[in-house]
MITI-474981 format. One record per residue: residue number from 0; residue in one letter; x, y negated, z negated of N, C-alpha, C in turn. Coordinates in Angstrom, 1 decimal, padded with zeros to 4 digits. Layout:
ATOM / NUM / A / X / Y / Z / X / Y / Z / X / Y / Z
...
This chain:
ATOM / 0 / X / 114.8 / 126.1 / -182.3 / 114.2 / 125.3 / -183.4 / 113.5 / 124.1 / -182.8
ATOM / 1 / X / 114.0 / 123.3 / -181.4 / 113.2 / 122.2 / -181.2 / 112.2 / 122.7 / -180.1
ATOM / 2 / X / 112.1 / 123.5 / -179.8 / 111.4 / 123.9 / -179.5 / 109.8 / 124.4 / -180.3
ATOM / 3 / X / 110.1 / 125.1 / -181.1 / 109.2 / 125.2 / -182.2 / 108.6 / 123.6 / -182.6
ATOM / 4 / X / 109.4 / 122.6 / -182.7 / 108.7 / 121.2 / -183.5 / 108.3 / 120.3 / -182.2
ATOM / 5 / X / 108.7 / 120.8 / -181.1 / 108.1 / 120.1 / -180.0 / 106.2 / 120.8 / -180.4
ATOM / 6 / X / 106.1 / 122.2 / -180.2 / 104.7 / 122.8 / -180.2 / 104.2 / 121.8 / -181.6
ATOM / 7 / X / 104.9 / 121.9 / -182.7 / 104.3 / 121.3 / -184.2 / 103.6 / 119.8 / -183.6
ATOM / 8 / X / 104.2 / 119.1 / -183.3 / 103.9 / 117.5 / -182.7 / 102.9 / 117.9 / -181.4
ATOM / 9 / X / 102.9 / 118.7 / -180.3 / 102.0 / 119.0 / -179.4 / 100.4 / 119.0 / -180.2
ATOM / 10 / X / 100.7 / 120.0 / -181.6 / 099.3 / 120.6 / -182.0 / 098.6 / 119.8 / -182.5
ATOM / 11 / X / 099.8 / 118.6 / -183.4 / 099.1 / 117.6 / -184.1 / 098.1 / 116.6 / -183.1
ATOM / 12 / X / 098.6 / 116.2 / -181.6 / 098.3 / 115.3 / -181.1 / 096.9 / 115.8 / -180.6
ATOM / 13 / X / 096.9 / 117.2 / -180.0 / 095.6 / 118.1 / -179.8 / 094.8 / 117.5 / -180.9
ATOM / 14 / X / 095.2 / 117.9 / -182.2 / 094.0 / 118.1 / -183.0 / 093.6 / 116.4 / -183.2
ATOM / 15 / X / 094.4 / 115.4 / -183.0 / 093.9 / 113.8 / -183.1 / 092.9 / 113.8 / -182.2
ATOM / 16 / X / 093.5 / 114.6 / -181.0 / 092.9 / 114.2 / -179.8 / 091.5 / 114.6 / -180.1
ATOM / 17 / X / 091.2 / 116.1 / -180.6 / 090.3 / 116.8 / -180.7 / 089.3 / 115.5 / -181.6
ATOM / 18 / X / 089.7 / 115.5 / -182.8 / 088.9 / 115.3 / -184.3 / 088.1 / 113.8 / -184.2
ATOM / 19 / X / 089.6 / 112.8 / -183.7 / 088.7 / 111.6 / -183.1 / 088.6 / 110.9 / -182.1
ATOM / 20 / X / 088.9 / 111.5 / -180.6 / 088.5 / 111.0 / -179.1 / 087.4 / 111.8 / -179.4
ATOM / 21 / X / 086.9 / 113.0 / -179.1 / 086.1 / 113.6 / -178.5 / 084.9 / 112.7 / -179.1
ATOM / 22 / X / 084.2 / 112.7 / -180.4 / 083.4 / 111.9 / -180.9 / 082.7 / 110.8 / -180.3
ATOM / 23 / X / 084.2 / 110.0 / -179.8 / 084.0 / 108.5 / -179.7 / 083.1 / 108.8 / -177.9
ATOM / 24 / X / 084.0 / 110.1 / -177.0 / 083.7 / 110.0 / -175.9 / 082.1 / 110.2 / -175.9
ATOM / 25 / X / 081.5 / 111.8 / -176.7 / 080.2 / 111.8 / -177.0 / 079.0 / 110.7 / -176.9
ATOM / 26 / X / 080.1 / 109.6 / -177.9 / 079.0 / 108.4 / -178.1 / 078.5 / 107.3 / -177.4
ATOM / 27 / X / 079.8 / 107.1 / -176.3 / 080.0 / 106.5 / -175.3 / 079.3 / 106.5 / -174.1
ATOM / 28 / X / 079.1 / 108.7 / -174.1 / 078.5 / 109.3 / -173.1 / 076.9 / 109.1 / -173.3
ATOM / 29 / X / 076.6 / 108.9 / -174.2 / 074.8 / 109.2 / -174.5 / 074.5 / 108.2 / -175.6
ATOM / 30 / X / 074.5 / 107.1 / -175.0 / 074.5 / 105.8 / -176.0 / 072.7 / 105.4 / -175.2
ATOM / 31 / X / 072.0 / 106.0 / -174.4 / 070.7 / 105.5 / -174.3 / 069.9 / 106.9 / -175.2
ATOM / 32 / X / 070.3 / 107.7 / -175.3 / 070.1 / 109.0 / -176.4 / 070.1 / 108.8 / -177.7
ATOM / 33 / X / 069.1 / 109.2 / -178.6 / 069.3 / 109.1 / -180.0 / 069.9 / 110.0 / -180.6
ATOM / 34 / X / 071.4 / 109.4 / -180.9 / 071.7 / 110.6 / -181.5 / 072.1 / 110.8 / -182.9
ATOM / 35 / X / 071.2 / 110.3 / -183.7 / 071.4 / 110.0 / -184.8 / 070.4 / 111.4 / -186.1
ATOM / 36 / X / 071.1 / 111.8 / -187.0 / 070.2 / 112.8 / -187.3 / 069.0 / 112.7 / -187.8
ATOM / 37 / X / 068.4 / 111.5 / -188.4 / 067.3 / 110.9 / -188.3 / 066.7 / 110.4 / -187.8
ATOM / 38 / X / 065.2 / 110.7 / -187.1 / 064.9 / 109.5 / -186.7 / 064.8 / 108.0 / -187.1
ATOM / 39 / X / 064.4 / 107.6 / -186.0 / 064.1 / 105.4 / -186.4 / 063.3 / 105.6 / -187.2
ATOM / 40 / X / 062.7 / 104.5 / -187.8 / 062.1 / 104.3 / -188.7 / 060.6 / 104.2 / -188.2
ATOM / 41 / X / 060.8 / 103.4 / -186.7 / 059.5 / 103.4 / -185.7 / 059.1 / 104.7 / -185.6
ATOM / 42 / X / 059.9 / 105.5 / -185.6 / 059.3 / 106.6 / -184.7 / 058.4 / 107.4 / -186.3
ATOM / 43 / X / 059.1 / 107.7 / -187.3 / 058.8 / 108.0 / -188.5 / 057.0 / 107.4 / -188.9
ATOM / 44 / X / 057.3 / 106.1 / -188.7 / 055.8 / 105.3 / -189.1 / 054.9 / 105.6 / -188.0
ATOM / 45 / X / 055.0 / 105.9 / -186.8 / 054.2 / 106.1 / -185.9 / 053.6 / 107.6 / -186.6
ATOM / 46 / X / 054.6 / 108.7 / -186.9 / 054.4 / 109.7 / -187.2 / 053.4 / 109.8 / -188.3
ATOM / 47 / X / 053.9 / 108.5 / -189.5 / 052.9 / 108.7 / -190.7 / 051.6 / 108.3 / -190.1
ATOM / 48 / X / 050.9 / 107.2 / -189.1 / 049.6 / 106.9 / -188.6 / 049.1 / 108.1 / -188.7
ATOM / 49 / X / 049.8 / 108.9 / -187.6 / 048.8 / 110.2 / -187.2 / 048.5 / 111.3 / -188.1
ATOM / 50 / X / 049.6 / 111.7 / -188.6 / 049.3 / 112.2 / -190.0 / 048.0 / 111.6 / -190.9
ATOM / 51 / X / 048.3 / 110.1 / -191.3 / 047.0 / 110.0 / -191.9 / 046.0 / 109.7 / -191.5
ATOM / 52 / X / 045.9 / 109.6 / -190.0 / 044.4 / 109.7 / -189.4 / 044.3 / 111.1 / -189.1
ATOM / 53 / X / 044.8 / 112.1 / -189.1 / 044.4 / 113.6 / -188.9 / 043.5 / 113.9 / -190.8
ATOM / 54 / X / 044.7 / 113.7 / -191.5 / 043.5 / 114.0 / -192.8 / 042.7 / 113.2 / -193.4
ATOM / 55 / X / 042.4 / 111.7 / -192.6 / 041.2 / 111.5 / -193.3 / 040.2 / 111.8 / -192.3
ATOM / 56 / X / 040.3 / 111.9 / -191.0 / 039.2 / 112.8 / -190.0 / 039.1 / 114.2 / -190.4
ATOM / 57 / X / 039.7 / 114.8 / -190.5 / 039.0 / 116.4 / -190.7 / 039.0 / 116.7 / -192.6
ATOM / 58 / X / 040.2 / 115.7 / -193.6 / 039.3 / 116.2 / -194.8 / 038.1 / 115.7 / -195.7
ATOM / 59 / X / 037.3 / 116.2 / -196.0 / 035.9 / 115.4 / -197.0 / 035.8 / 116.1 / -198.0
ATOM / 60 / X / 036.6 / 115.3 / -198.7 / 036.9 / 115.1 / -200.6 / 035.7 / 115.7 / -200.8
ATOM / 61 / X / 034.7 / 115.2 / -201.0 / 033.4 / 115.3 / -201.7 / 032.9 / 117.0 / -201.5
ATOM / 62 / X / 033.4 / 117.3 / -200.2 / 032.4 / 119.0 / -200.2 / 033.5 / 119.8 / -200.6
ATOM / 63 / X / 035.0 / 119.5 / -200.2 / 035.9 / 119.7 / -200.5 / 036.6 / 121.4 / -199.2
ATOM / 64 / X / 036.2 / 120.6 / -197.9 / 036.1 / 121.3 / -196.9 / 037.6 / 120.8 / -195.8
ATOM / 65 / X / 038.5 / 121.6 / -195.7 / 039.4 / 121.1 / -194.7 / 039.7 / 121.8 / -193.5
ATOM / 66 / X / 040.1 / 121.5 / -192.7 / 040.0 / 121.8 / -191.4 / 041.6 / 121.9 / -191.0
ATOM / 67 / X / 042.4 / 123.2 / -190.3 / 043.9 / 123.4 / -190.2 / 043.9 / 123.3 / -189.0
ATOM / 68 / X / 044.5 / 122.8 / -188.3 / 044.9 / 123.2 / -186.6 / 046.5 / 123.8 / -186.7
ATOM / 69 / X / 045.8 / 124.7 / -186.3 / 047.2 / 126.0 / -186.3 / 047.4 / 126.4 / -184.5
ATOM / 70 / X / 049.1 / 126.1 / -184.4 / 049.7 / 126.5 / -183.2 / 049.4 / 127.8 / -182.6
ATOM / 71 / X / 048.7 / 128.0 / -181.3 / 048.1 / 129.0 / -180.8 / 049.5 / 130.1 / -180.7
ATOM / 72 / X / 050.6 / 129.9 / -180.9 / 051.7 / 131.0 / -180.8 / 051.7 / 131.7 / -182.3
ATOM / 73 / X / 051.5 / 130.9 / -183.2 / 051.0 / 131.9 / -184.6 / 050.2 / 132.7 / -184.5
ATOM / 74 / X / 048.7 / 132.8 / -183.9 / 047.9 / 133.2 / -183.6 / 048.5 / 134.4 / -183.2
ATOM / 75 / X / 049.3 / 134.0 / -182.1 / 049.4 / 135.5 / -181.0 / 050.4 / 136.3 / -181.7
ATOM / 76 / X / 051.8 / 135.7 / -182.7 / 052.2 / 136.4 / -183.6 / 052.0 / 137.0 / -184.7
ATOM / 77 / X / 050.9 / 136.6 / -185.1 / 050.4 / 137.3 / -186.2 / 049.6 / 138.3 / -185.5
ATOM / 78 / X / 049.1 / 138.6 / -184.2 / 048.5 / 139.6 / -183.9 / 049.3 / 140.8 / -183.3
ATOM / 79 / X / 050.2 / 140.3 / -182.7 / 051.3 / 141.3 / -182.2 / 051.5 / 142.0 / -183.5
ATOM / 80 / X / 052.2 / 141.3 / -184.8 / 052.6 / 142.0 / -185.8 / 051.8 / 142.7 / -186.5
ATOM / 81 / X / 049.6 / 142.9 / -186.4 / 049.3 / 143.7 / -186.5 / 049.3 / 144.4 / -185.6
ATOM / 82 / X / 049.2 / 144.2 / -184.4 / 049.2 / 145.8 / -183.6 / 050.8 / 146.4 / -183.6
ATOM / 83 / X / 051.9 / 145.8 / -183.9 / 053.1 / 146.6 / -184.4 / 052.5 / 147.6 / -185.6
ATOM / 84 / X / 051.9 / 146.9 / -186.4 / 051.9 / 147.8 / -187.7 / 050.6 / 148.7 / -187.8
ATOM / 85 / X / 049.7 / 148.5 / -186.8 / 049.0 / 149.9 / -186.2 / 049.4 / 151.2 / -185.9
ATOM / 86 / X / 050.5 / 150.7 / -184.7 / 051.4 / 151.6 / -184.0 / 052.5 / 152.4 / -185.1
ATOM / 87 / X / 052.4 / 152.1 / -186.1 / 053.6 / 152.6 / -187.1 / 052.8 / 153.4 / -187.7
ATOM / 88 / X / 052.9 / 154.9 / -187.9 / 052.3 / 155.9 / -188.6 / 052.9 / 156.3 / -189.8
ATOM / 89 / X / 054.1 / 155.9 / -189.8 / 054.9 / 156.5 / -191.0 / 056.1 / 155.4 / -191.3
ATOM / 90 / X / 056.2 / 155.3 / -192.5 / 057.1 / 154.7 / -193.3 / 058.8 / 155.2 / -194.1
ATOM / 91 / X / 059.4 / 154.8 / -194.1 / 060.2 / 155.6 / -195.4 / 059.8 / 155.7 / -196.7
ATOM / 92 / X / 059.7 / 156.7 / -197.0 / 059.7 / 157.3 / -198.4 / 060.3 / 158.0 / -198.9
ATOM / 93 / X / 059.5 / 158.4 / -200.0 / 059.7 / 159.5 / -201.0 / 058.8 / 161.0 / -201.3
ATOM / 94 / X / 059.0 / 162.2 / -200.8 / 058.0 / 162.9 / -201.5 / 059.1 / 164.2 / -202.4
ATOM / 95 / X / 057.8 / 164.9 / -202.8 / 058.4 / 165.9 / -203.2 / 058.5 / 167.5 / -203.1
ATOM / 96 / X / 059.4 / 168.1 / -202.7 / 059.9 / 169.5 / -202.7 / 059.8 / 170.1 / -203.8
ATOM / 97 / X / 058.7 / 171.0 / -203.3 / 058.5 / 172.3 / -204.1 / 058.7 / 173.7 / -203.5
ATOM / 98 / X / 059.3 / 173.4 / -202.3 / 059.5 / 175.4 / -202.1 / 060.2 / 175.0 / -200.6
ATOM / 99 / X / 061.4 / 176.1 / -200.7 / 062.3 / 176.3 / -199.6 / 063.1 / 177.4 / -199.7
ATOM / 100 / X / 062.9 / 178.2 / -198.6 / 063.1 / 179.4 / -198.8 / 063.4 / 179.7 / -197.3
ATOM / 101 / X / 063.9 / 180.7 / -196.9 / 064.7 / 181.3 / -195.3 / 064.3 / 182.7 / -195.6
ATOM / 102 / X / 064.2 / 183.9 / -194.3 / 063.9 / 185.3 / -194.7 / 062.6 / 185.2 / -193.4
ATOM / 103 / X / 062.7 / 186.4 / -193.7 / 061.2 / 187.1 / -193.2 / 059.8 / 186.2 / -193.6
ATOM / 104 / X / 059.9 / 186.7 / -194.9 / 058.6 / 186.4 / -194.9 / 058.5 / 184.8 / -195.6
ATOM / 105 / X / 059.4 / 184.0 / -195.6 / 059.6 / 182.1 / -195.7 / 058.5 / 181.7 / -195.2
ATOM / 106 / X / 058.0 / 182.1 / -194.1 / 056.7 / 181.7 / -193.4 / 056.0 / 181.8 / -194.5
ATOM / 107 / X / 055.3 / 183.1 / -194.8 / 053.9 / 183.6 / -196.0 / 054.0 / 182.4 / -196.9
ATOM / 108 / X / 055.1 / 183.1 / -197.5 / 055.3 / 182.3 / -199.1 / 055.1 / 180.8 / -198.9
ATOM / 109 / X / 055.6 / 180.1 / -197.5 / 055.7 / 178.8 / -198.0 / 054.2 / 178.5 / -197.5
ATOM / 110 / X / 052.8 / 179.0 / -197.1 / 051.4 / 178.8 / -196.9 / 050.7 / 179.2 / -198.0
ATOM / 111 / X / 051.5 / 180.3 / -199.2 / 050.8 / 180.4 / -200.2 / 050.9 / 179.7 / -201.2
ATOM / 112 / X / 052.3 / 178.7 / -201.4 / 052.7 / 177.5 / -202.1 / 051.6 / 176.7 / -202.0
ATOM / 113 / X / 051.5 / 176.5 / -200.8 / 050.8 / 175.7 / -200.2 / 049.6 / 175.4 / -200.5
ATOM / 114 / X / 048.8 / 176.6 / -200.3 / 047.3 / 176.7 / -201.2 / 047.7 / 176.4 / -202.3
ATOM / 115 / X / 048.6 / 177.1 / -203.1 / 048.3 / 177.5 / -204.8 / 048.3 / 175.8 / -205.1
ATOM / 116 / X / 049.0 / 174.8 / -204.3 / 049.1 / 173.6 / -204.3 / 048.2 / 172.8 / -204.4
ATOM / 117 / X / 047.6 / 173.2 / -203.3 / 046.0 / 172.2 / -203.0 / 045.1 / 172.8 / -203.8
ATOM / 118 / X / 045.2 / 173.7 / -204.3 / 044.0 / 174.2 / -205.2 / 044.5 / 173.4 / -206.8
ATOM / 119 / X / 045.6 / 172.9 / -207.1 / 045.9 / 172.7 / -208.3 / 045.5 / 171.1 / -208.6
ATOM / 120 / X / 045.6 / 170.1 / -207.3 / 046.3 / 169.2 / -206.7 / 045.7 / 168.6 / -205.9
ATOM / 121 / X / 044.0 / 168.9 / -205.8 / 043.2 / 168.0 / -204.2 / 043.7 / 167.2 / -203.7
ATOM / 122 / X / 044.3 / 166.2 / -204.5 / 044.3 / 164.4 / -203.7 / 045.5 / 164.5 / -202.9
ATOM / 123 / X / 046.4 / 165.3 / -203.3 / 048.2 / 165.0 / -202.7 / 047.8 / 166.0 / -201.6
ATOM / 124 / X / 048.7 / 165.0 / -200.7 / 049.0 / 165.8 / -199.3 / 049.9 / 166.8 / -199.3
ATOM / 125 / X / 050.0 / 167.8 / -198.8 / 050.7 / 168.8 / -198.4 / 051.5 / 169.3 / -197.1
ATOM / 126 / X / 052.9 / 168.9 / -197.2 / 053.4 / 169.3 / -195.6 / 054.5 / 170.8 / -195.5
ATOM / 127 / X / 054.2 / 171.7 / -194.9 / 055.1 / 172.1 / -194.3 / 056.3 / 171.8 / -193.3
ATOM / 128 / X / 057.1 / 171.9 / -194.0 / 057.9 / 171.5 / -192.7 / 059.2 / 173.2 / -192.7
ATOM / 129 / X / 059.0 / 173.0 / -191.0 / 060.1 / 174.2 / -190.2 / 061.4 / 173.8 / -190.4
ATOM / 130 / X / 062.2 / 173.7 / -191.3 / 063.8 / 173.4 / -190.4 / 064.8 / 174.5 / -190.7
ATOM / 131 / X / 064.8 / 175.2 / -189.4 / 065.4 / 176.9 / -189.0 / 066.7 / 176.7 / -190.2
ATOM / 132 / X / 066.7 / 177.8 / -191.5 / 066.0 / 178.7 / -190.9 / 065.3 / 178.8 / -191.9
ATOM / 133 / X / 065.0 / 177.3 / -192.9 / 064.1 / 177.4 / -193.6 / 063.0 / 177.2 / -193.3
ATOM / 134 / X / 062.0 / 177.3 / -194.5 / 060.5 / 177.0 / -194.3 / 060.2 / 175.6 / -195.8
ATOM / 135 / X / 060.0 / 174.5 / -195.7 / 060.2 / 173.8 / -196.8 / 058.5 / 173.2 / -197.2
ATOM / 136 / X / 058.1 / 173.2 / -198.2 / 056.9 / 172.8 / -198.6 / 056.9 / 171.2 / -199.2
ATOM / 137 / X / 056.5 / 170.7 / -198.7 / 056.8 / 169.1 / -199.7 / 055.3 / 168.5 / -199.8
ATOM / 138 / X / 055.3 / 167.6 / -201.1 / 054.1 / 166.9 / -200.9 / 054.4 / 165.5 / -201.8
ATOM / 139 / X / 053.1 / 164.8 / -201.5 / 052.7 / 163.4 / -201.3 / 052.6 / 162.6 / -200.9
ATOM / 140 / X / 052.7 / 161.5 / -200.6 / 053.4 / 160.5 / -200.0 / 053.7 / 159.2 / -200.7
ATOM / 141 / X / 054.6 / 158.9 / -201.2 / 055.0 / 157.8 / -202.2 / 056.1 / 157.0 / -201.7
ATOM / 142 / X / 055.6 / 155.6 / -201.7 / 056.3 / 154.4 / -201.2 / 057.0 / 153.8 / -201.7
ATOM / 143 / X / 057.4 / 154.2 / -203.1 / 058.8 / 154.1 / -204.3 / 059.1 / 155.3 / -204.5
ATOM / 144 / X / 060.4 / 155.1 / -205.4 / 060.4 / 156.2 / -205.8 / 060.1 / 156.4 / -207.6
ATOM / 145 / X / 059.7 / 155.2 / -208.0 / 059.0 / 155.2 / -209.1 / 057.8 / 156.3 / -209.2
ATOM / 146 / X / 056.7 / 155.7 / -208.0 / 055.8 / 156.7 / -208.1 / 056.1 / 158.2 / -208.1
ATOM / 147 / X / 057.3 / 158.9 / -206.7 / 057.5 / 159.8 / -207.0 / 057.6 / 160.3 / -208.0
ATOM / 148 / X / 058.4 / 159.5 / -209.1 / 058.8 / 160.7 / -210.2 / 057.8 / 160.5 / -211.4
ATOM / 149 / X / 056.6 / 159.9 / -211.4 / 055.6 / 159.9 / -212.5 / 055.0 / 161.1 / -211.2
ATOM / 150 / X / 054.7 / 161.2 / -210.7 / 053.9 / 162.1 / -209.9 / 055.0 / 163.7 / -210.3
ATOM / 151 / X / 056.0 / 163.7 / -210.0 / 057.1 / 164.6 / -210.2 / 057.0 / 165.1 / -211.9
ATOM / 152 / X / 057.3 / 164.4 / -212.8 / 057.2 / 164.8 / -214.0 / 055.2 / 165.3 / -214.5
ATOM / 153 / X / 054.3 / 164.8 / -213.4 / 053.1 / 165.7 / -213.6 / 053.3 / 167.2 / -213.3
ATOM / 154 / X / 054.0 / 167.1 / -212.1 / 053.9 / 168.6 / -211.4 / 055.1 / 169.9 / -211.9
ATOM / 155 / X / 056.3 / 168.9 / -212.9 / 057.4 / 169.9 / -213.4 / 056.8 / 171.3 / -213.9
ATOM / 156 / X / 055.9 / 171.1 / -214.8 / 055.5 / 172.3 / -215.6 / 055.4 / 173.3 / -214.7
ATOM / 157 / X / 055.0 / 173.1 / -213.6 / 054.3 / 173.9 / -212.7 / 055.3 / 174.5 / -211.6
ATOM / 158 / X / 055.8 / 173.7 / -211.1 / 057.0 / 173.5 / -210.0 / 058.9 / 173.2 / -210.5
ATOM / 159 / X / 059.0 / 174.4 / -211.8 / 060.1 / 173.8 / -212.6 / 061.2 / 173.4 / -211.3
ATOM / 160 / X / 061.7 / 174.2 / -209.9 / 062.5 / 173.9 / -209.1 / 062.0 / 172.6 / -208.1
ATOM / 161 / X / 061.6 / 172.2 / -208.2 / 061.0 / 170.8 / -207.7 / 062.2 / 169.7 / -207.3
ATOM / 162 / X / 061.9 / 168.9 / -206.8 / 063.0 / 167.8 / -206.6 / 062.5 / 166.8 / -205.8
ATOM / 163 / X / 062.7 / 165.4 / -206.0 / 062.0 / 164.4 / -205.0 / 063.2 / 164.3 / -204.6
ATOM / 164 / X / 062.8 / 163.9 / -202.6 / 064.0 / 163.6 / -201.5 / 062.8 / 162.4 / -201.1
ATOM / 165 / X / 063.9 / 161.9 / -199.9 / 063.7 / 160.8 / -199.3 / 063.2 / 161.5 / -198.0
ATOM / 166 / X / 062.0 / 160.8 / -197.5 / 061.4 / 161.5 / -196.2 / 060.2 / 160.4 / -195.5
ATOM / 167 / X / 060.1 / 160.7 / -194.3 / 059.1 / 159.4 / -193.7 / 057.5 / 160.2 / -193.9
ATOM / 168 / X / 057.1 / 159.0 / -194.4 / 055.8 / 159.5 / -195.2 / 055.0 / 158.3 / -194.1
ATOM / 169 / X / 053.5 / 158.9 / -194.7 / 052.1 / 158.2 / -193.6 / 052.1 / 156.9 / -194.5
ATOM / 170 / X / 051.9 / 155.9 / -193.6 / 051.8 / 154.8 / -194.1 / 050.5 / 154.5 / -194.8
């Protein structure tokens, strides 16, 4: 038992020690340092000069023409992040499944889906896809799945076994 209330008194002194020496040492340590979370007020007013000599040099009220000086690391970020989204061919989506089938002849059938498809259907894309030991026919490419199913409720009549799935579509 005094053992336990020796640690209780140990933790308390820790945590004094912790909560308010360390602070004081900090401020002691870096007293030519500002360490205050605002700046002076000098430094603030120096800041407002340049500020408003930057916009009354580059803006003119009258034509109504301004001029931005933008950090040359935006520049190169915003370009990286188009050539990321060059390099990306395909997105997640939505399309839809209209024929899957396994057998012999899964191959035939799912290239004649396929026509009877594009001949019904110009604009929508059409993919086959292999996955042994089916043969699966899907089409569109839709980037909700809102659009899927207005696009899906066009094609039910036609494709009553139909179903939209989740699949990486062309961006």
């Amino acid at each position: 038992y005094l053992h336990e209330y020796c640690n209780v008194l140990l933790m308390r002194k820790f945590a004094i020690i912790i909560f308010f020496g360390l602070p004081l040492f900090a401020y002691t340590q870096n007293q030519d340092k500002d360490w205050r979370l605002y700046p002076s007020k000098e430094k603030s007013t120096i800041n407002e000069a340049i500020r408003a000599q930057l916009v009354d040099s580059t803006m003119d009220v009258s034509k109504g023409n301004l001029i931005i000086y933008e950090d040359p690391s935006i520049t190169k970020l915003l370009a990286n992040y188009k050539h990321y989204c060059d390099t990306i061919s395909t997105v997640d989506g939505f399309r839809i499944q209209i024929f899957s089938q396994s057998g012999t002849n899964s191959h035939n059938d799912a290239l004649i889906t396929e026509a009877n498809f594009s001949s019904q259907f110009r604009e929508t894309e059409t993919y086959i896809i292999p996955q042994s030991p089916y043969f699966k026919v899907r089409v569109g490419d839709f980037k909700s799945k809102l659009e899927a199913l207005k696009f899906h409720n066009e094609i039910k009549p036609f494709y009553p076994n139909s179903y939209i799935v989740k699949d990486k579509v062309e961006y």
